[in-house]
Backbone bond lengths (Angstrom), bond angles and torsions (degrees), N, CA, C in turn:
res aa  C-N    CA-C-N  psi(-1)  N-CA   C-N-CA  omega(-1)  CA-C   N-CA-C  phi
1 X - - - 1.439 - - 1.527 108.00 -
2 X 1.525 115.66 142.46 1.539 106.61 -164.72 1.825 91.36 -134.89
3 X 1.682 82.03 108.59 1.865 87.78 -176.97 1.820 97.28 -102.96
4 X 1.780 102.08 145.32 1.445 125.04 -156.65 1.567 84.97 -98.30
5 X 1.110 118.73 127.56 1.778 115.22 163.35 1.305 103.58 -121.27
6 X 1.950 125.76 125.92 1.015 131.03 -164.26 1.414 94.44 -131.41
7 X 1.580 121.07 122.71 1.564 124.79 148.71 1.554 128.27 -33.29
8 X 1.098 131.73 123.23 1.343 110.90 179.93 1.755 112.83 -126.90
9 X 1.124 128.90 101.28 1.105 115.20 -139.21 1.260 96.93 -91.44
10 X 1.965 103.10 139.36 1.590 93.15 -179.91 1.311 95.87 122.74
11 X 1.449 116.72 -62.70 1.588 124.46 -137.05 1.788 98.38 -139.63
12 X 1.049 135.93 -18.26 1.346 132.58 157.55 1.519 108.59 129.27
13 X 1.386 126.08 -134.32 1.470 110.84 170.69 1.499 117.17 -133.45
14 X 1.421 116.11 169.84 1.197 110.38 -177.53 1.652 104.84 -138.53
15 X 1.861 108.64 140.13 0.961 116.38 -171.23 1.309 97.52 -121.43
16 X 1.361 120.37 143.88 1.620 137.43 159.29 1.455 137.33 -120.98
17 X 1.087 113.24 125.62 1.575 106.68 -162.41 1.160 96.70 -105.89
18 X 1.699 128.06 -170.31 1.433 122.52 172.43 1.266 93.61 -156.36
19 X 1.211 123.72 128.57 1.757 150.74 -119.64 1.410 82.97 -147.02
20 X 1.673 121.33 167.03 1.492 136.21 -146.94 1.502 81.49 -64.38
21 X 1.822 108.89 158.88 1.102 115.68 -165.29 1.821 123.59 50.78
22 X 1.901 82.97 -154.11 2.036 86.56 -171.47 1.639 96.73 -103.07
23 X 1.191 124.07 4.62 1.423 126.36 155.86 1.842 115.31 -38.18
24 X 1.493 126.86 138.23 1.220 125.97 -145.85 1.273 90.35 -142.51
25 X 1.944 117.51 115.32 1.892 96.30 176.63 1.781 106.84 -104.75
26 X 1.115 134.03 89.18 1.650 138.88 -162.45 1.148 94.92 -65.44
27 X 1.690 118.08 164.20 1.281 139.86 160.93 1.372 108.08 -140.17
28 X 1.712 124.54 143.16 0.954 105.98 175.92 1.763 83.02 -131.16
29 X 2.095 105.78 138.56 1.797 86.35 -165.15 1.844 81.18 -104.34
30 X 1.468 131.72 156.33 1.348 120.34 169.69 1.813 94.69 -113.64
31 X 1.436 82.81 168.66 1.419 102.92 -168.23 1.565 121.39 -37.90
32 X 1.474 114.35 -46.28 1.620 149.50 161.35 1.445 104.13 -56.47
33 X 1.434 139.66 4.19 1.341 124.00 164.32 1.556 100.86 95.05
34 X 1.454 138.70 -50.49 1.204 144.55 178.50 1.519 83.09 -27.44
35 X 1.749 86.86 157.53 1.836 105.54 165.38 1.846 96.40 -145.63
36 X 1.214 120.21 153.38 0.942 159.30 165.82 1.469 116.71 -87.44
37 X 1.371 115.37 123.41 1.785 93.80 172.20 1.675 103.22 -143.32
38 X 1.012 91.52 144.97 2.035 112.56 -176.59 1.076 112.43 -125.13
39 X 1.483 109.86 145.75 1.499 129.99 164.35 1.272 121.88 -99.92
40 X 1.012 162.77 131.61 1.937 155.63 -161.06 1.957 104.60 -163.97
41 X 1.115 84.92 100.66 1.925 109.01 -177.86 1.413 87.04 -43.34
42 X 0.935 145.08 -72.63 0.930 154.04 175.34 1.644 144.26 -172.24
43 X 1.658 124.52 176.55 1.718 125.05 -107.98 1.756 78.38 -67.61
44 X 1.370 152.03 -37.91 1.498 133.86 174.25 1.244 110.43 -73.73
45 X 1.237 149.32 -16.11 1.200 149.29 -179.53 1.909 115.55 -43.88
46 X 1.605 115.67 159.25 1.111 88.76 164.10 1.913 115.67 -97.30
47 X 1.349 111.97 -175.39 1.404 95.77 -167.72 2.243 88.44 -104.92
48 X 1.810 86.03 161.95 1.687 88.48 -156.12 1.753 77.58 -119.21
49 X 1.426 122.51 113.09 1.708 115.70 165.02 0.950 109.83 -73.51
50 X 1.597 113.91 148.51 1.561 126.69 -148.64 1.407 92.73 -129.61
51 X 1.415 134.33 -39.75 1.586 136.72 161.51 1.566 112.94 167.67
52 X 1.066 96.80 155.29 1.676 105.76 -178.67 1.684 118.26 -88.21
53 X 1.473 112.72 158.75 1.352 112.39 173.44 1.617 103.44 -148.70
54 X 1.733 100.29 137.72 0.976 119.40 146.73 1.564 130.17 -21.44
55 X 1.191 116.73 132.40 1.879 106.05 169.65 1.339 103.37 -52.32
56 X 1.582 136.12 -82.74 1.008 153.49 -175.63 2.462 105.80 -12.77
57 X 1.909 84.61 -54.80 1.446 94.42 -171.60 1.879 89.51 -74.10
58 X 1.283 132.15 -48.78 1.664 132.74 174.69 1.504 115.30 -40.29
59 X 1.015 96.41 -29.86 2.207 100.12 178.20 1.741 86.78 -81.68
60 X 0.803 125.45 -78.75 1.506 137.24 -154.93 2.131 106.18 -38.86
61 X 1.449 88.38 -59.35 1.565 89.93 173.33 1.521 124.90 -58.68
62 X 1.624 103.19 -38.47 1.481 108.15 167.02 1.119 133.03 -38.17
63 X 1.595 89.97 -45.11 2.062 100.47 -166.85 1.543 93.59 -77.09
64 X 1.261 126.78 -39.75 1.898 139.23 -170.73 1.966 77.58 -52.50
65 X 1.284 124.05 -58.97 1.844 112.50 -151.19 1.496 105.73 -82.58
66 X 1.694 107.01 -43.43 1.277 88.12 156.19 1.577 150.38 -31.24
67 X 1.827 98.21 -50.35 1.378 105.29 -163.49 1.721 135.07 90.24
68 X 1.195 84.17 32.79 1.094 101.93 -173.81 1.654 111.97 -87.46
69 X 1.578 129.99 -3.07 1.015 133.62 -166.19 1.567 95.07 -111.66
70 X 1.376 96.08 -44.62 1.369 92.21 -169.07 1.712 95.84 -154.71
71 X 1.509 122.48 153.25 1.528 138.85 178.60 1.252 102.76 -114.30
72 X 1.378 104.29 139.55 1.440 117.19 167.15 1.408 110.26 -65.75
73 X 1.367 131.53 164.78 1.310 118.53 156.09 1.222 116.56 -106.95
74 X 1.485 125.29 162.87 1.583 121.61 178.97 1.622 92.13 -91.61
75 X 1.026 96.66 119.15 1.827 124.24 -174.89 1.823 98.33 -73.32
76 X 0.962 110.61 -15.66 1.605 95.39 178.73 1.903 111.43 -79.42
77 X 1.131 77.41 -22.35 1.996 96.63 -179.93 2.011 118.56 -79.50
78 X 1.330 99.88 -13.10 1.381 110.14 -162.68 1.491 117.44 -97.17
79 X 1.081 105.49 134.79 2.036 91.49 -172.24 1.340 98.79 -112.99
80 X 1.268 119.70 131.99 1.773 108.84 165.27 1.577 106.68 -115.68
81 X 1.601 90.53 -156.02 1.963 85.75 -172.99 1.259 91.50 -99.86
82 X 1.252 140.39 17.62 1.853 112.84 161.74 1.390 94.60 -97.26
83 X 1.088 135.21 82.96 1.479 126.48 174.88 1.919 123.93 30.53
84 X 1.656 95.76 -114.07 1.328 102.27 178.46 1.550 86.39 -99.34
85 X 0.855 150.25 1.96 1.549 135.03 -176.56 1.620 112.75 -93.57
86 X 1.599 107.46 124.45 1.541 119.43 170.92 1.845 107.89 -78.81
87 X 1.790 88.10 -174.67 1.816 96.13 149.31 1.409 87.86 -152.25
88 X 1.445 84.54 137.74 1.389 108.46 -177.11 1.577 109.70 -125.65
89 X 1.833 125.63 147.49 1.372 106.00 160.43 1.435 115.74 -127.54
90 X 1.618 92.24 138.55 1.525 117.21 -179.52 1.618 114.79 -96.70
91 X 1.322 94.62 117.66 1.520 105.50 167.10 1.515 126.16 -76.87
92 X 1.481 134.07 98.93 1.331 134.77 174.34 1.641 112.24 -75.89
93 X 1.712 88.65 107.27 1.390 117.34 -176.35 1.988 110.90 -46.73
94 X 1.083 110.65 174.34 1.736 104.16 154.71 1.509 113.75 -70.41
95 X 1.044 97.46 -56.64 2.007 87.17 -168.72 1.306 98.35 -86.47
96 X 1.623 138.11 71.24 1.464 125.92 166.55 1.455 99.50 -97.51
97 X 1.029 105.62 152.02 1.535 109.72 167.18 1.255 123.13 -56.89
98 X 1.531 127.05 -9.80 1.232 139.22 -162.98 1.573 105.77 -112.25
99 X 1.063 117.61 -22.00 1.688 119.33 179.60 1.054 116.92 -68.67
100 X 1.492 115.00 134.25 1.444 109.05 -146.15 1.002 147.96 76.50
101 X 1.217 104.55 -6.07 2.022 135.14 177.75 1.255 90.77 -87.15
102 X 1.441 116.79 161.28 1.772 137.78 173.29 1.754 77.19 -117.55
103 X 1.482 91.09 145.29 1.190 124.45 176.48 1.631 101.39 -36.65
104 X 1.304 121.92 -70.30 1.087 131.92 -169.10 1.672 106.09 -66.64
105 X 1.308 129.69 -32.36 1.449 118.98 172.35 1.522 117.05 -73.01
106 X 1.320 123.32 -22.78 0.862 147.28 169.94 1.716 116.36 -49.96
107 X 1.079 94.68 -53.46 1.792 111.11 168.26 1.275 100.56 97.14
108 X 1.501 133.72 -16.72 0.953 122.06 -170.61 1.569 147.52 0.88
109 X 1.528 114.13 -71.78 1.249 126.29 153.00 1.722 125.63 -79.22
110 X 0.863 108.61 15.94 1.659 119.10 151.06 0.924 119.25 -128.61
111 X 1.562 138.25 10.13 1.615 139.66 167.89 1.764 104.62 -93.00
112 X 1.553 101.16 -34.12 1.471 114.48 -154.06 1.812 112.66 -112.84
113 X 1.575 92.91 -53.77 1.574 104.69 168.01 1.435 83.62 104.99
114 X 1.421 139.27 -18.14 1.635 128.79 170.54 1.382 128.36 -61.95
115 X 0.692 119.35 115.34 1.735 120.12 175.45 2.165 115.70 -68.29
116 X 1.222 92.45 149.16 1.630 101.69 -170.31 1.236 81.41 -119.22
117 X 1.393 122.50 112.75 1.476 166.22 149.02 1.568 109.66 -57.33
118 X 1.633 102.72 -55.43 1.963 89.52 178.21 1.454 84.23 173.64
119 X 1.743 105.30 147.34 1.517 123.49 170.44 1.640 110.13 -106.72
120 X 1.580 98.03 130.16 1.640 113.81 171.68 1.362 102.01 -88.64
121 X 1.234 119.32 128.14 1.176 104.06 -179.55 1.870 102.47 -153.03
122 X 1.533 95.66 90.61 1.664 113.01 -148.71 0.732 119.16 69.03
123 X 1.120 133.53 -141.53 2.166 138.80 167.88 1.083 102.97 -53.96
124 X 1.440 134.72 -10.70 2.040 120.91 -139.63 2.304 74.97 -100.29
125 X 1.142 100.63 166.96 1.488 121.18 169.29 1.463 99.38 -127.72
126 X 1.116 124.49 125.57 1.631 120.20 167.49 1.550 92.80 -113.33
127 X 1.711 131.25 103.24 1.267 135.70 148.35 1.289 146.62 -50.00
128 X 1.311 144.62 116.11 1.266 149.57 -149.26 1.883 95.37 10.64
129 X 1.472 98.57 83.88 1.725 122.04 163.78 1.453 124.39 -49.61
130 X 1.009 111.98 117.43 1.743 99.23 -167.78 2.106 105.32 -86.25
131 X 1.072 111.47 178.90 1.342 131.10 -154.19 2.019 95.24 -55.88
132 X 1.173 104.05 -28.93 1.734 98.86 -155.16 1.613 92.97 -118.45
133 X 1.369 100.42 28.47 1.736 106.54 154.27 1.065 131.53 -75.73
134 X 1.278 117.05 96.79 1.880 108.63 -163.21 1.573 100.75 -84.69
135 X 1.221 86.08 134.47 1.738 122.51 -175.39 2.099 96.23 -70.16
136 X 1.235 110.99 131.26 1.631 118.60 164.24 1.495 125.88 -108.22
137 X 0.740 120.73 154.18 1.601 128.71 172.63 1.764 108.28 -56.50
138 X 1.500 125.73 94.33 1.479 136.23 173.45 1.537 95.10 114.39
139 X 1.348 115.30 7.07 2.092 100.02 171.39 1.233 83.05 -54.74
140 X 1.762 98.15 167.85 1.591 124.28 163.85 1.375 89.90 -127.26
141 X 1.450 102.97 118.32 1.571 117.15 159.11 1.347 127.63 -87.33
142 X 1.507 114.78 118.81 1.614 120.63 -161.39 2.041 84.56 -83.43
143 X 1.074 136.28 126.05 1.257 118.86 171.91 2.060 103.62 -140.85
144 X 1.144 110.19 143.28 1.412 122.16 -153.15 2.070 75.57 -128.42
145 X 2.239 93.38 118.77 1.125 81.88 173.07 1.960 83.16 -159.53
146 X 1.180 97.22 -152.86 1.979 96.62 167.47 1.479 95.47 -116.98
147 X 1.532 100.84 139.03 1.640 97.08 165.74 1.417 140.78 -1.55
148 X 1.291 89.33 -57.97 2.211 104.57 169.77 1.387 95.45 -67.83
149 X 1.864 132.52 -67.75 1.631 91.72 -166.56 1.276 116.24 -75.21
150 X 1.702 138.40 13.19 1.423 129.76 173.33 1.391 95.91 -76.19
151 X 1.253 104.21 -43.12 2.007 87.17 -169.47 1.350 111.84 -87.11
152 X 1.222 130.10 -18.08 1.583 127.23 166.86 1.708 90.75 -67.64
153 X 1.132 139.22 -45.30 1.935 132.34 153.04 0.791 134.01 9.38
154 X 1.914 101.18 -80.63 1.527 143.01 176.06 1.948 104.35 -62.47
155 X 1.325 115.92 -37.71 1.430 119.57 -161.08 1.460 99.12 -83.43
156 X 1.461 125.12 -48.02 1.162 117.48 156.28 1.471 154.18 -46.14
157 X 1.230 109.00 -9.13 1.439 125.97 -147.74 1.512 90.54 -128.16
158 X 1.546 117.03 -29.07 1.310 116.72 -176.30 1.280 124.54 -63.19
159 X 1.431 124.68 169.99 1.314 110.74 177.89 1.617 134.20 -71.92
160 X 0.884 131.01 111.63 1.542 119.70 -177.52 1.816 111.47 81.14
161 X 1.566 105.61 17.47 1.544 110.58 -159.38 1.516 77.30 -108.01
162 X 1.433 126.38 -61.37 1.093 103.82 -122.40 1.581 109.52 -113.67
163 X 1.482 155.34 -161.66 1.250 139.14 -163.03 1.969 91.27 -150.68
164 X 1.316 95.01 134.01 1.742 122.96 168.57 1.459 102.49 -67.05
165 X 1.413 116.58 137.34 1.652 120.89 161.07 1.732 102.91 -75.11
């Protein structure tokens, strides 16, 4: 990761990193602790401020990115009691190939090998969903699979990625 540290005279300094893609996340810190924060599509782009923080609120978020409360774990290292199988949730975009699909046209568990556990779909919970549950544009699919069928999941469900049984 290649962070930009810029003098800013006057007003303190500003650092910019550049996050997946040419997307740009800026900081500008001022002398008083305040921070500044920007977004910039990218390195010619102009930059778009997203909101300011307090020092007091700038310590607080730090320790939250740090991780200092809590660490993720690297999930490839972790064993639970479903064997190799997670649960993961997948959001079905508007344009998925699957919207509008019933579970079962969908192919889901024969495209992927993941199982659909239950659809959120706003407040509503639809629990172990049966085959002729038609899938909408923003369900959240609770789906219990192993890594490979979560991301064969994700590839399906995507836009223009993935293929109907």
């Amino acid at each position: 990761m290649v962070i930009h540290e810029v003098d800013v005279p006057g007003v303190g300094k500003q650092y910019e990193v550049a996050t997946n893609g040419e997307t740009r996340f800026v900081v500008i810190v001022h002398h008083d602790g305040r921070r500044e924060i920007y977004r910039r599509e990218g390195p010619d782009a102009d930059a778009e401020k997203l909101f300011d923080l307090d020092a007091a609120t700038a310590r607080e978020a730090a320790s939250v990115l740090q991780g200092t409360d809590f660490r993720p774990l690297d999930l490839d290292d972790v064993e639970v009691p479903l064997g190799d199988a997670i649960m993961e949730w997948v959001e079905v975009p508007a344009d998925s190939p699957v919207a509008g699909e019933t579970l079962a046209a969908a192919g889901i568990r024969a495209e992927t090998g993941a199982t659909v556990a239950a659809v959120q779909r706003g407040a509503e919970t639809l629990a172990n969903p049966g085959a002729d549950t038609v899938l909408e544009p923003g369900d959240i699919l609770v789906a219990i699979g192993s890594r490979a069928e979560q991301k064969a999941l994700q590839s399906l469900v995507a836009p223009g990625e993935g293929e109907t049984a």
